[in-house]
C-alpha atoms as a printed R data frame, in Angstrom:
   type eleno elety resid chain resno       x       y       z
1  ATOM     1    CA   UNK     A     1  80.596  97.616 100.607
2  ATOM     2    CA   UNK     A     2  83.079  94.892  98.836
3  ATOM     3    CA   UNK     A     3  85.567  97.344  97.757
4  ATOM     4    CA   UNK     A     4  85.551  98.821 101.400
5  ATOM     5    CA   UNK     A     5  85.816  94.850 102.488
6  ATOM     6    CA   UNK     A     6  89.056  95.138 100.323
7  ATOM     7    CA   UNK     A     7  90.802  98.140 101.586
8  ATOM     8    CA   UNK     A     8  90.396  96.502 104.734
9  ATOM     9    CA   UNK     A     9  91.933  93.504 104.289
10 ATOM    10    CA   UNK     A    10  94.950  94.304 102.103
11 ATOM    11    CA   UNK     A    11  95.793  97.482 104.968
12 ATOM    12    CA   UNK     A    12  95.832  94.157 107.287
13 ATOM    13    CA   UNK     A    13  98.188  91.988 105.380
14 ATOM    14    CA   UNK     A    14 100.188  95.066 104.391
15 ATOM    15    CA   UNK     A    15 100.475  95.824 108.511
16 ATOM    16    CA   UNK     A    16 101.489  91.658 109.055
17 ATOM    17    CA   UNK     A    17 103.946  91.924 106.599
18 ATOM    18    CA   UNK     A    18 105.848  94.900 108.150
19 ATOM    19    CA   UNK     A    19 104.366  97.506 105.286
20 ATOM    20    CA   UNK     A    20 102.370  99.533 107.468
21 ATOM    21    CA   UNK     A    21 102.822 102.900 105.096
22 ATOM    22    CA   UNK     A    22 100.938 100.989 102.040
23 ATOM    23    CA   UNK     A    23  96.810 100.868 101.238
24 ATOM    24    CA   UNK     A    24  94.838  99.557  98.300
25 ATOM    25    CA   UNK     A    25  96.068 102.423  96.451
26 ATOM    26    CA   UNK     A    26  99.666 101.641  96.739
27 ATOM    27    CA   UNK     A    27  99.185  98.645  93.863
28 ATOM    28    CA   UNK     A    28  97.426 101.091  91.540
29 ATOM    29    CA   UNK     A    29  99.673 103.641  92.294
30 ATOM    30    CA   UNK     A    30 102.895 101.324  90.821
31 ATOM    31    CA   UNK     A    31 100.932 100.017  88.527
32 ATOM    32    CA   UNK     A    32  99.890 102.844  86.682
33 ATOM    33    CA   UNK     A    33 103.838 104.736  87.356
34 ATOM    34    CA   UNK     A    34 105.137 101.808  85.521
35 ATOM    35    CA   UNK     A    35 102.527 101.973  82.754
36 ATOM    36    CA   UNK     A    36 104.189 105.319  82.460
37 ATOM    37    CA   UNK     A    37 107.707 104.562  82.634
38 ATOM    38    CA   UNK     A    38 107.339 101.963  79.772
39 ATOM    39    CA   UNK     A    39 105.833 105.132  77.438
40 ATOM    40    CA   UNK     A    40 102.441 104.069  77.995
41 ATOM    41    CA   UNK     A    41 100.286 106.573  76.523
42 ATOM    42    CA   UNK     A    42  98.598 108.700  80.229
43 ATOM    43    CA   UNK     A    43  94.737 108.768  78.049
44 ATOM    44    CA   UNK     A    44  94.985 104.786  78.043
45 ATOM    45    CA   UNK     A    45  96.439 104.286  81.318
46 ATOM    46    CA   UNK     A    46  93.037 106.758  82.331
47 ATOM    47    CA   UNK     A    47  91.054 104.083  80.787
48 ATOM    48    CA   UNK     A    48  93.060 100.785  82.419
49 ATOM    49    CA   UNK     A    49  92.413 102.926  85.920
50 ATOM    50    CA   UNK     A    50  88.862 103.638  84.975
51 ATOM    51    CA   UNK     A    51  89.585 106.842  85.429
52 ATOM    52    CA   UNK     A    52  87.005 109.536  84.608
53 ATOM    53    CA   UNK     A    53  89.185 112.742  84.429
54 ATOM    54    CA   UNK     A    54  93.038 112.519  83.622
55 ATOM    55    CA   UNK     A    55  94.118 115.134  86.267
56 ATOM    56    CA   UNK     A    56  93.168 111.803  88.464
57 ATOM    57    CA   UNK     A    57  95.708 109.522  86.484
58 ATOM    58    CA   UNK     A    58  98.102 112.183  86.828
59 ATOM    59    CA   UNK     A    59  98.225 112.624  90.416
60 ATOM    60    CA   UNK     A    60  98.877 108.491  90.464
61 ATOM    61    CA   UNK     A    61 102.007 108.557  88.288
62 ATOM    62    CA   UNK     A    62 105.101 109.160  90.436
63 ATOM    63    CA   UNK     A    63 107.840 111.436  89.424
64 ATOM    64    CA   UNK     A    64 112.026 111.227  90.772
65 ATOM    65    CA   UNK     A    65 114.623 112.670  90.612
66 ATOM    66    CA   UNK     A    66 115.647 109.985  87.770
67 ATOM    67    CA   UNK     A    67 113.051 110.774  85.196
68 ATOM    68    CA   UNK     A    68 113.369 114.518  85.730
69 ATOM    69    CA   UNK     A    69 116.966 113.752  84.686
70 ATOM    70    CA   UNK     A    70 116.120 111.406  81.831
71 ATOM    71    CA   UNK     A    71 113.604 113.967  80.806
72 ATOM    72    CA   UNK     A    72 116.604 116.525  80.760
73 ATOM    73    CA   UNK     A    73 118.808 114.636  78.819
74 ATOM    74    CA   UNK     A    74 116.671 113.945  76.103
75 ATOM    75    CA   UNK     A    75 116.807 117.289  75.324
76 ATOM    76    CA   UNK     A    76 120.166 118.203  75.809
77 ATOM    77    CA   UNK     A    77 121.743 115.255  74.704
């Protein structure tokens, strides 16, 4: 399979360039947590990932410490 082709190569050029903890899913993974982080409506980023159910899109968006604060603040501030 191509996409299989894929993983396999970008896990070997992640390794050669010292990122041995990354995959194919690392790109899609920042791409989609910045999508969020610029407000980025979560039911269009589902589309752009091709998503079919949003609890998937939601596992790929990355929360810290910093936008639990932000979050906080909004509220209280």
């Amino acid at each position: 399979m191509l996409s299989h082709a894929v993983q396999i190569v970008l896990k070997d050029l992640y390794r050669k360039i010292g990122l041995d903890t990354c995959s194919s899913h690392s790109g899609r993974r920042t791409f989609i947590t910045n999508l969020s982080d610029k407000g980025v409506s979560t039911r269009v980023i589902q589309e752009l990932a091709r998503h079919s159910s949003l609890a998937v899109t939601q596992q790929y968006i990355d929360v810290s410490v910093d936008k639990l604060r932000n979050a906080v603040n909004l509220v209280s501030g």
